[in-house]
N, C-alpha and C positions, 0 to 999 in steps of 0.2 A: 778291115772288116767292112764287110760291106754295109751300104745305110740301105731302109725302107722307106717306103712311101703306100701310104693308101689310098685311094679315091672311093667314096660310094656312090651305088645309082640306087634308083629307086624306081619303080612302077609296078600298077596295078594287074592283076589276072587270077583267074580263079584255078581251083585245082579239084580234084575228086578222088579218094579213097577207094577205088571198087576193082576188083582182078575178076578181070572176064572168063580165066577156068573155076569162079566159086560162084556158088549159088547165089541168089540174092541175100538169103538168109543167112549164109555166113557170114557176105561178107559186112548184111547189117550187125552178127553179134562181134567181127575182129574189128570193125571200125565205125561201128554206132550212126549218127547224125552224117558222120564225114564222109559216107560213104549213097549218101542220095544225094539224085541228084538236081538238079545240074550242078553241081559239084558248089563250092564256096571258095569266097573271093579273102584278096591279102594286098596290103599295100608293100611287097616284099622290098627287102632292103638287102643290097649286096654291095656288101664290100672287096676291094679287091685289094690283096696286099702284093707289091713287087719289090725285090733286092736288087741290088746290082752297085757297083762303084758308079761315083759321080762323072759325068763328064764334065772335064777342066773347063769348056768355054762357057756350058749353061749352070754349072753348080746343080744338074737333073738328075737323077737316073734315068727317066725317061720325059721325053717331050708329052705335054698332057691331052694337049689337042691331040696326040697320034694315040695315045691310051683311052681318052673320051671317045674318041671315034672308033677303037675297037670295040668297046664297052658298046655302045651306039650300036652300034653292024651289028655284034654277036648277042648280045642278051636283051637289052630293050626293043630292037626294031622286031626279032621275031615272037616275044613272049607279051608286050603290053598289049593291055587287052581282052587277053586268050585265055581260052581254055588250057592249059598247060598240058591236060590228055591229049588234044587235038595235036598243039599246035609243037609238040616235041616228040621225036616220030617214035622212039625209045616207048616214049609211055601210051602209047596210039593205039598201042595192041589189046591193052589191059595185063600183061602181064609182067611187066615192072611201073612200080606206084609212083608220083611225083611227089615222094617226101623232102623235109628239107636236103636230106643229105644226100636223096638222089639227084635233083638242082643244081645241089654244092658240085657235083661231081659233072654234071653235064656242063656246066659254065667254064670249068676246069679246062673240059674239051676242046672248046671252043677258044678259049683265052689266049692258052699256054703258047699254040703255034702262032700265032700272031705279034707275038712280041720279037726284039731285036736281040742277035745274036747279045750274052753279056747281063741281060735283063730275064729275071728267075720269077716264075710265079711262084710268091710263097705260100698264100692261102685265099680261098676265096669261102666267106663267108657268106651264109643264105639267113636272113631273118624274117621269118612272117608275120613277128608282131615284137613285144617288148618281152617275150617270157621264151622265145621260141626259136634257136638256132641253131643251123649245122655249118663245121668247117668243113672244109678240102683242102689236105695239104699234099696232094700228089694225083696222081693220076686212079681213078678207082676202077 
């Protein structure tokens, strides 16, 4: 059976509530507060979980420095900071929102091809605070 391993990252960025085919007025009564703007900020926390058998010489699944560095490339260096509307081109339109599980599923994107033949993304978890998470465990 295969073992896991998780790593988390963490960084800050804001996000916004609002579908640019709804009024203002809906979309202040479908998403209240969360939906003006300039949107509101999250110390978001993603976890990344990977399976695979261990290799014999390092006792790994995967080398961490080459995990930290896809982590690195793919979801910190383009999202800290940002506006999450802006800066993820999916939700740029207004017509898909950046909730957590839409996140979970973009990070998913990102992740999965990057890793080594052998090495399985199992799940990649999106937290925006201590009450508030969504997983990804496949491709959405």
């Amino acid at each position: 059976m295969p073992c896991s391993l998780t790593r988390r990252i963490a960084f800050h960025a804001r996000h916004r509530y609002f579908r640019a085919d709804w009024s203002a007025a809906e979309n202040q009564q479908r998403f209240g507060w969360t939906a003006e703007p300039p949107g509101h900020g999250h110390l978001y926390r993603v976890d990344v979980t990977v399976t695979g058998p261990l290799d014999p010489a390092t006792q790994m699944i995967i080398d961490l420095r080459a995990l930290d560095a896809i982590l690195d490339e793919e979801i910190v260096q383009p999202l800290a900071g940002t506006l999450l509307n802006e800066s993820i081109a999916v939700f740029a339109a207004g017509a898909e929102l950046p909730s957590c599980e839409a996140v979970a599923g973009w990070c998913w994107s990102r992740i999965a091809p990057r890793l080594l033949p052998g090495v399985r993304l199992e799940r990649v978890r999106v937290a925006e605070d201590e009450t508030l998470w969504a997983d990804c465990t496949g491709p959405c």
